[in-house]
C-alpha positions as MATLAB code, in Angstrom:
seq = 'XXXXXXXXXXXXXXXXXXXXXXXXXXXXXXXXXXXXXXXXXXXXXXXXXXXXXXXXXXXXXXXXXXXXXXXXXXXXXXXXXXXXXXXXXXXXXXXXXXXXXXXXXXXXXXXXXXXXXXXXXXXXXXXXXXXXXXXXXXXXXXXXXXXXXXXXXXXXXXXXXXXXXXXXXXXXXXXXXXXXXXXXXXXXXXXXXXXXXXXXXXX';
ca = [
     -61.019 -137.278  166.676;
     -58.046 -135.325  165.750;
     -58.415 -131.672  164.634;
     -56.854 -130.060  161.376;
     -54.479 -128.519  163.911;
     -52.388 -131.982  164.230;
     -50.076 -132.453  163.071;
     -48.907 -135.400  160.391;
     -48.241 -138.669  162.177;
     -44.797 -139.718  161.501;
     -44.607 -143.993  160.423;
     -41.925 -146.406  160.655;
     -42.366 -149.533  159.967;
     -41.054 -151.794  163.076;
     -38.337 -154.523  163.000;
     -39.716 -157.954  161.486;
     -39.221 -159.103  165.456;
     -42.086 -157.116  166.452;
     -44.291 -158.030  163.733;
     -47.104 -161.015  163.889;
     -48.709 -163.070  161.573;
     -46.819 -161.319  158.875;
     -48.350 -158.183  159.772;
     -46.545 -154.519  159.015;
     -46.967 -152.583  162.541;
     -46.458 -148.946  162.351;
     -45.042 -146.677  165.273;
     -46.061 -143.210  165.211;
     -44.620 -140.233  166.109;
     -41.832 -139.169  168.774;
     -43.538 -137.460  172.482;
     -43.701 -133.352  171.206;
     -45.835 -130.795  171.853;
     -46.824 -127.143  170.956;
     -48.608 -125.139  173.667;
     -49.838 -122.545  171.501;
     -51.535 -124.961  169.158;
     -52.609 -127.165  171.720;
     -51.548 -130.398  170.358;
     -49.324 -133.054  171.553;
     -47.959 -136.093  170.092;
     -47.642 -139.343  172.155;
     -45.950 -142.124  170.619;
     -48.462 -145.371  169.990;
     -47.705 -148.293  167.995;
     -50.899 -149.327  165.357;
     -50.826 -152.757  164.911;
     -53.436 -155.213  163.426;
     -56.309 -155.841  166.230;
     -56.630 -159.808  167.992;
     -59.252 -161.215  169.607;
     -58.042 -159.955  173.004;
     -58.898 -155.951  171.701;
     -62.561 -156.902  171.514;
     -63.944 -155.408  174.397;
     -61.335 -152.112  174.296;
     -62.089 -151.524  170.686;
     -66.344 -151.534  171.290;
     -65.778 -149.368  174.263;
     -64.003 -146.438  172.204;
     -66.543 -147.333  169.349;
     -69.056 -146.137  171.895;
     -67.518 -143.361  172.937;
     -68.250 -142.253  169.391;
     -71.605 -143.404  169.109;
     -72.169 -140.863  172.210;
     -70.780 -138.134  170.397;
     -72.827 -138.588  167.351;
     -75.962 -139.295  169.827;
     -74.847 -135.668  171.732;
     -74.922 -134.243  168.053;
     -78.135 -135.959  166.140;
     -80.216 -137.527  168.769;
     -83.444 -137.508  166.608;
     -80.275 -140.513  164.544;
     -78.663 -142.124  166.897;
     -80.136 -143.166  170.463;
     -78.180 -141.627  173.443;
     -78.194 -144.613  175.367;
     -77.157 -148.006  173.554;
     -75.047 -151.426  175.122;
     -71.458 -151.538  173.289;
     -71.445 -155.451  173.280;
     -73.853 -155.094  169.755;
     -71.049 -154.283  167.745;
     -69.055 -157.511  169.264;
     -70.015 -160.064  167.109;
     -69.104 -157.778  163.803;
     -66.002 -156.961  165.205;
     -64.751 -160.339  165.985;
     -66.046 -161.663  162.366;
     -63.558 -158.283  160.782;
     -60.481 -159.337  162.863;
     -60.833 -163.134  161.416;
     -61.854 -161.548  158.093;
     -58.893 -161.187  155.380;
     -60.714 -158.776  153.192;
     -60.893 -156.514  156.290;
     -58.622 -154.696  158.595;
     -59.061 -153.496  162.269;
     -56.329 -151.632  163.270;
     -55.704 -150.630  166.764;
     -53.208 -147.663  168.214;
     -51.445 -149.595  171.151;
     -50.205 -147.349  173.779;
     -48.203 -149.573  175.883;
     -50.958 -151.760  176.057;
     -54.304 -149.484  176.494;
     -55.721 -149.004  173.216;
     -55.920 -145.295  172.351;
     -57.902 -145.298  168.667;
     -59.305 -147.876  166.299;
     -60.210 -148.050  162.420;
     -62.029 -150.354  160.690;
     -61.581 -151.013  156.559;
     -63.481 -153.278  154.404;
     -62.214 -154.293  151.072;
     -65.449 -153.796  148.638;
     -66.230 -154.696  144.916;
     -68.475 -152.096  143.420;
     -72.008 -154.336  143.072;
     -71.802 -156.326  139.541;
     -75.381 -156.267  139.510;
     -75.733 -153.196  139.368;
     -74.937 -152.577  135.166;
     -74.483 -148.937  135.600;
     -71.389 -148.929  137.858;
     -67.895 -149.533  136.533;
     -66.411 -153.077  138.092;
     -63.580 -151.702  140.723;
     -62.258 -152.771  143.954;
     -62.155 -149.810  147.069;
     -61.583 -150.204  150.321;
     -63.922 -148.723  152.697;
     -64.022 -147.114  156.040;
     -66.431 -148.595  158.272;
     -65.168 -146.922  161.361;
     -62.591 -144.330  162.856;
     -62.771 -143.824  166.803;
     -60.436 -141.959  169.255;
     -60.632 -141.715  172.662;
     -61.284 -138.489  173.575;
     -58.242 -138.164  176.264;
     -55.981 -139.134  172.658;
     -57.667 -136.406  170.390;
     -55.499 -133.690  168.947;
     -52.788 -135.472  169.203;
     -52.155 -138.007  165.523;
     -53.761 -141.212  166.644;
     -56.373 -140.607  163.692;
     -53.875 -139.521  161.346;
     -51.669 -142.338  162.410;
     -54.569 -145.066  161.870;
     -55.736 -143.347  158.311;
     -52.366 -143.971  157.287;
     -51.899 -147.124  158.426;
     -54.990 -148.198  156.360;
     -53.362 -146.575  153.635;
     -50.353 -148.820  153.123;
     -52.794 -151.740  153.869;
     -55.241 -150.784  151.078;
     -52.134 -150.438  148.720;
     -50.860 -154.271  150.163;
     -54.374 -155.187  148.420;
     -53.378 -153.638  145.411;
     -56.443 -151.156  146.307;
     -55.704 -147.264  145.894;
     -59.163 -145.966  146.263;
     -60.774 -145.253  149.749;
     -64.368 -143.741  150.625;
     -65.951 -142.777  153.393;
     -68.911 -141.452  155.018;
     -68.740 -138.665  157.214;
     -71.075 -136.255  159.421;
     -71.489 -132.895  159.039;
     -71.252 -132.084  162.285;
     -67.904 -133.624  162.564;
     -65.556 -130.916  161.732;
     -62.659 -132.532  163.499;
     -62.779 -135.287  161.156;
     -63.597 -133.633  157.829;
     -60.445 -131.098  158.694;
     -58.483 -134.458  158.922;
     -59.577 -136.153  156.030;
     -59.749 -133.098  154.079;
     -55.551 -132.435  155.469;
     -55.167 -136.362  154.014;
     -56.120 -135.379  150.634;
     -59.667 -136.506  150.718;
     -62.363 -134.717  148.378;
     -66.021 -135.009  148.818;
     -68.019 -137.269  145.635;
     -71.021 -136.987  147.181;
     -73.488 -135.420  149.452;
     -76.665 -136.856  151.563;
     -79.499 -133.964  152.187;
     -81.778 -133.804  154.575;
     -85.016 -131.721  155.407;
     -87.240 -131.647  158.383;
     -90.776 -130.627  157.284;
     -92.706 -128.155  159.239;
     -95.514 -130.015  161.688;
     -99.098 -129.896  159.704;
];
């Protein structure tokens, strides 16, 4: 994940040639780098993910699952197949109230995001009706940290929320992940909400 060092992603939207499906792709960045804060920016393109991704995008899903099983293993197990998230992966990509968006570095996939267009439950009578997108997943490899891919793919869901006519996003988001409270925090995000936990001592 990218630190709160990295800088902000820079977006153009490509020419209509390079666009699928009537799909916006986004470009990010131009190759810099500064050695003293220890980021560097490689261009990748983020682009809506096909069918083809699949296997790319649960592999750097993974990765993170490791991460988070290096950080909490008494959560997450340490040692887990990444073909379980394919089926819910495929059903998001052929999903239009979703969006998985891939960062495309000529052609090896470099980060991934996952959004999920929600209605706030109308069963429940003490919420307010809205519509909110919501981030399922954000992954990076960890060769690509530090260097805008998250940035890039946080933005990128950005416009597509907005394309819904969505402008509210949410989140859930570790503790122990600094790197990627530092970048959601540098995106504007503010917390609504917090989860507690306590371990009781043994009897």
């Amino acid at each position: 994940m990218p630190s709160e060092r990295a800088p902000p992603a820079h977006l153009e939207m490509a020419g209509p040639q390079q666009a699928t499906g009537g799909e916006i792709v986004l470009r990010c960045g131009q190759p810099s780098r500064n050695r003293a804060k220890g980021w560097t920016i490689v261009p990748v393109t983020v682009r809506p993910a096909s069918d083809g991704d699949v296997q790319e995008i649960c592999e750097i899903l993974a990765e993170g699952d490791r991460d988070h099983a290096s950080a909490l293993p008494t959560v997450f197990m340490t040692a887990c197949d990444p073909a379980w998230r394919e089926p819910a992966v495929r059903q998001w990509i052929g999903d239009p109230t979703s969006a998985v968006l891939v960062a495309d570095e000529g052609g090896r996939l470099a980060g991934v995001v996952v959004a999920v267009l929600r209605h706030a439950p109308r069963e429940v009578p003490v919420l307010a009706p809205r519509r909110y997108v919501w981030i399922d997943s954000l992954a990076v490899c960890s060769s690509r940290r530090r260097q805008g891919v998250g940035r890039a793919l946080m933005e990128a869901v950005h416009r597509w929320a907005l394309d819904q006519g969505v402008d509210e996003i949410e989140l859930n988001v570790w503790e122990f992940n600094r790197a990627a409270i530092a970048l959601y925090t540098s995106l504007g995000y503010a917390t609504t909400s917090r989860r507690l936990h306590l371990r009781l001592p043994s009897a």
